[in-house]
N, C-alpha and C positions, 0 to 999 in steps of 0.2 A: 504493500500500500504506500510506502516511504518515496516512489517514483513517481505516484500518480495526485491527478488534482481530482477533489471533490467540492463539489458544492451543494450547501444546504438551506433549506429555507426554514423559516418557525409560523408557523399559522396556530389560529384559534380553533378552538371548539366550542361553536356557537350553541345557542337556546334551540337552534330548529334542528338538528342531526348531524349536524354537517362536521366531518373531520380535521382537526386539528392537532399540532404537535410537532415533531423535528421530522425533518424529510430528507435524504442524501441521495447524492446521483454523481457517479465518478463521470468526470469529463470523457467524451467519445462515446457513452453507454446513453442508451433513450430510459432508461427505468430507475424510476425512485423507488428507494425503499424506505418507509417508515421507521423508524428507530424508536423504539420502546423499552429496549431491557434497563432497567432501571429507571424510567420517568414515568412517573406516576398517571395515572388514565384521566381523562380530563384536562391537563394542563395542557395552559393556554400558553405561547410560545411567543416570549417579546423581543427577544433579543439571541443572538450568536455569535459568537467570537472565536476566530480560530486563531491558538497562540502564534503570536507571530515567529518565535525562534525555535517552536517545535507544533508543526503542524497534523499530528498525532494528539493533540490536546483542544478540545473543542467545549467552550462552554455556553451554558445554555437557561437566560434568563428566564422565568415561567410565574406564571401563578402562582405556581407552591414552592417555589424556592428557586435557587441556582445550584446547577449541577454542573458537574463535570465527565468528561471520558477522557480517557489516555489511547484510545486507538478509533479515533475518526467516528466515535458514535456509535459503534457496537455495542458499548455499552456502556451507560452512565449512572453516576454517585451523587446521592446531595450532599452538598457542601456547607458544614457546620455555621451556620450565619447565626446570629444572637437571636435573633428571629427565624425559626426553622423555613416559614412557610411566606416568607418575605414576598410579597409580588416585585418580580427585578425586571426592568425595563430596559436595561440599560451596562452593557460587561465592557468594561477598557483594562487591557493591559499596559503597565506603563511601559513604554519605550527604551528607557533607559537601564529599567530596573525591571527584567522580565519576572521575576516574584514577587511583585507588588502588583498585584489586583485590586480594581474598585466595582463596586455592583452598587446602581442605582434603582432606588425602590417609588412606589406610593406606599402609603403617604410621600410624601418628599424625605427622603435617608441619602445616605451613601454609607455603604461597608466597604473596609478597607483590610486588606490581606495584605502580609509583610513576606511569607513563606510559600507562595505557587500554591493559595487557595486550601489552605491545612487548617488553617486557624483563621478567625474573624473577628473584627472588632467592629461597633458604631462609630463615627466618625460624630463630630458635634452637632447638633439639630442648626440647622442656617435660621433659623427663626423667620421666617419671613411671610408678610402679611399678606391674609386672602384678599388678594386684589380681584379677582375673576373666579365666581363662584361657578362650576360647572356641575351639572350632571354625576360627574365620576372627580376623584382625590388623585392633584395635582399629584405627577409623576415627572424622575427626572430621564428623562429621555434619550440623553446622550451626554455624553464625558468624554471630554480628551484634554493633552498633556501641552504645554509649548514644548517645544522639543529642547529650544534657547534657554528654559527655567523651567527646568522638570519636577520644581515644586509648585507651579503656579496651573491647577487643574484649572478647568470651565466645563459648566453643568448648561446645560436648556432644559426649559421645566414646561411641560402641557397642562395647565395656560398659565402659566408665573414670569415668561421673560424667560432669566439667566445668572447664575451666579459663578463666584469664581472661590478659587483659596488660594491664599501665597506661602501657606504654608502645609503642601503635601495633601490635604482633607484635612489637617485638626481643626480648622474653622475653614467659616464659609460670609462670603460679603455680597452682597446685593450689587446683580447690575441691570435693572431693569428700569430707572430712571429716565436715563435717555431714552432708551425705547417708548416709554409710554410718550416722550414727547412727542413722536409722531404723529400724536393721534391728533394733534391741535387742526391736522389737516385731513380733511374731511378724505382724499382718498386709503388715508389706513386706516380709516376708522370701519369695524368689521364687530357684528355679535349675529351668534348664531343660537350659541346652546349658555347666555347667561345672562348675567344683569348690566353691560355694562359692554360700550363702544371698545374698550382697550382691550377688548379680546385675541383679535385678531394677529395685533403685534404682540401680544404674550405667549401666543400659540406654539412655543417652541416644538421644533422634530427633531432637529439636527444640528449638530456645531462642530469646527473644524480646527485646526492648527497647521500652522506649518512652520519648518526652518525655513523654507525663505522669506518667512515676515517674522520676526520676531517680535513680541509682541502683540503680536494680532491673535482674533479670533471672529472665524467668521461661522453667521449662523444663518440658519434656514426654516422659517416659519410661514404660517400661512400667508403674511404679505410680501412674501419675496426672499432673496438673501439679502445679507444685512454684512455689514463689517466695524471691528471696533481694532484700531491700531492703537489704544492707550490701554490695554486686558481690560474693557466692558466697562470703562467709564462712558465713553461717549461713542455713537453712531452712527455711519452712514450707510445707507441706501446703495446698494451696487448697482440700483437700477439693470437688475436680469428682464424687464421688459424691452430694452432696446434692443436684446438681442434673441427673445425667448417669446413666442404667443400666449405661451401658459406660464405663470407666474406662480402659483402655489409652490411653495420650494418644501418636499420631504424630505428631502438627505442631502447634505452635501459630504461630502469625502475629500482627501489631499492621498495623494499616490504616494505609498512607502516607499519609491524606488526612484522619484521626481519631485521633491518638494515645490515647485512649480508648476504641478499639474494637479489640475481639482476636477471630479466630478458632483456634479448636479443631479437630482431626480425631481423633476417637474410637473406640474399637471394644472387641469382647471380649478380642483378642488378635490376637499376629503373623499367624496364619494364620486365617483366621473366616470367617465367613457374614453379616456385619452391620458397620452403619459410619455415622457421623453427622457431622457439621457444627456444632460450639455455636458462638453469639458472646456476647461478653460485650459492654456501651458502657458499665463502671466499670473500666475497665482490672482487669478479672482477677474484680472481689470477687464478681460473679454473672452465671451463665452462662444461656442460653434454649437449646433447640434451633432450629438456624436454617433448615434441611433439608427445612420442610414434608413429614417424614415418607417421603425418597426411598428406594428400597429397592436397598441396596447387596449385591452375593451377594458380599461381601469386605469383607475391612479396611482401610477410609478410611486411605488413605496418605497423604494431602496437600491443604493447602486454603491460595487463593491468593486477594487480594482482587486487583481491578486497580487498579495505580499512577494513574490518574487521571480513573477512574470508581467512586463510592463503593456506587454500586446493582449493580456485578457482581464476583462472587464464582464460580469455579469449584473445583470439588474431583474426584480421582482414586483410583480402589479401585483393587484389588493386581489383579484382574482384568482390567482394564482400561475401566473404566466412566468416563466424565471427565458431571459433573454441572455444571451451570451458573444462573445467574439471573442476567438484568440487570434486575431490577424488586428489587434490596435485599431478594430471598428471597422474596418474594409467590407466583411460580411457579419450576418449574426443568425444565431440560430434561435428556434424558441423551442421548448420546452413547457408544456403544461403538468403540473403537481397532479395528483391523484383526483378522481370525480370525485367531489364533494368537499374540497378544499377550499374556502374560500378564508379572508380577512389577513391576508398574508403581513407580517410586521418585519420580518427579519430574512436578509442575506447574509450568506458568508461563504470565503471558498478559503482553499488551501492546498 
């Protein structure tokens, strides 16, 4: 298995039948297999991370906790979190320090591993006020590292904005100030499912890092992507409309192998019929469509480069359509998940 790549998605298991959980399919093969030994029945499947310095090690955010495998999913272990049954939205390995794990939960948490996921500890509660009262308890959705101050994480939270820490996760500091500025102008003013205009720019999916901005951190919520060159004090607007029809930004990513090169997952909206793939190779300042025009019946949930192949790129609709290239976009393939797959939240290959 050590020669080859796999890639996995994480879907839900909804109220009406429908199947959910971790799925895998080795590149060149048309067939997923569903992976269960060890994951509990039911769990709902939010996040996937495949270690980046040993990609036999696959972990895997859920409803009832975060797991782990040591051989590509075959078979996975819960992972002793202070909370067993933690909902994890959200797995980063640190860069620097590959046994130092973080797992983002709802309520709003971050658990932090010192030793490759052996042991857990809470991290400090960021205390931060319900500004956007939704439906479901704000979760943090994604976590990464500046590469430049590999003590300074950043969090995106659904619907809270953004926070950051400068010191490793022992605390946690509000950066959603600025963002809610935005709303003063009537175009990112957005409520769907709460009380209150500044939804929309709160609505975090996704946030990025890169070495070649130091400093930066750029993020991707339902009004677009977004950039903060001071760590999340202040923000601007990448304006992805001048170069993008659909503007709802799900994910963004920076390529482990090009810190200069960022992917995008784009679409109309939460729920749609349409979904795109941009990349940028000036870290952020302009975007191409990269997709050769694949046709998504969903909204692009997720788009993953592979850690150490710079020519394949896979990406995931809500539906459960998983899209690929290993020729750096030239062709792509598609791949649909099992009948009855739907709500799809997580990519990842290796």
């Amino acid at each position: 298995m050590a020669d080859s790549t796999h890639v996995y998605a994480g879907a839900a298991a909804t109220m009406d039948g429908t199947r959910g959980g971790v799925f895998r399919q080795e590149v060149g093969s048309n067939r997923w297999e569903q992976l269960t030994t060890g994951m509990p029945e039911g769990a709902e499947v939010h996040a996937i991370t495949v270690h980046p310095t040993d990609s036999d090690t696959v972990l895997v955010g859920s409803t009832k906790g975060l797991f782990r495998s040591s051989n590509r999913g075959s078979r996975f272990e819960r992972l002793p979190l202070p909370d067993a049954e933690a909902d994890i939205w959200s797995v980063l390995v640190h860069p620097k320090d590959p046994r130092r794990i973080y797992a983002g939960a709802t309520p709003i948490g971050v658990y932090r591993s010192d030793d490759g996921g052996d042991s857990w500890r809470k991290t400090k509660d960021p205390g931060l006020p319900n500004r956007v009262i939704m439906a479901f308890a704000c979760r943090v959705m994604r976590l990464d590292v500046d590469p430049n101050s590999p003590d300074d994480i950043y969090a995106t939270l659904e619907a809270n904005g953004a926070m950051r820490s400068r010191d490793a996760g022992e605390s946690w500091e509000d950066c959603t100030a600025d963002l809610i500025r935005f709303c003063e102008e009537p175009k990112y003013r957005s409520r769907i499912g709460s009380q209150t205009e500044i939804e929309g720019m709160l609505d975090g999916h996704a946030l990025a890092c890169s070495a070649a901005a130091p400093g930066t951190v750029f993020l991707a919520n339902r009004m677009g992507l977004f950039r903060s060159a001071d760590g999340g004090a202040h923000w601007d607007d990448m304006e992805i409309g001048k170069f993008s029809p659909l503007t709802y930004g799900r994910d963004i990513r920076t390529s482990p192998l090009d810190a200069r090169v960022m992917y995008a997952a784009l679409s109309p909206a939460a729920r749609s019929t349409d979904g795109s793939v941009y990349r940028s190779d000036d870290v952020g300042k302009s975007w191409t469509r990269f997709d050769r025009g694949i046709k998504a019946d969903a909204t692009m949930m997720g788009v993953i480069p592979h850690p150490k192949d710079a020519a394949q790129v896979y990406a995931l609709s809500r539906v459960g359509q998983v899209f690929g290239t290993q020729d750096s976009g030239k062709s792509w393939s598609e791949s649909r998940l099992p009948e009855g797959v739907r709500d799809c939240y997580a990519i990842a290959c290796g």
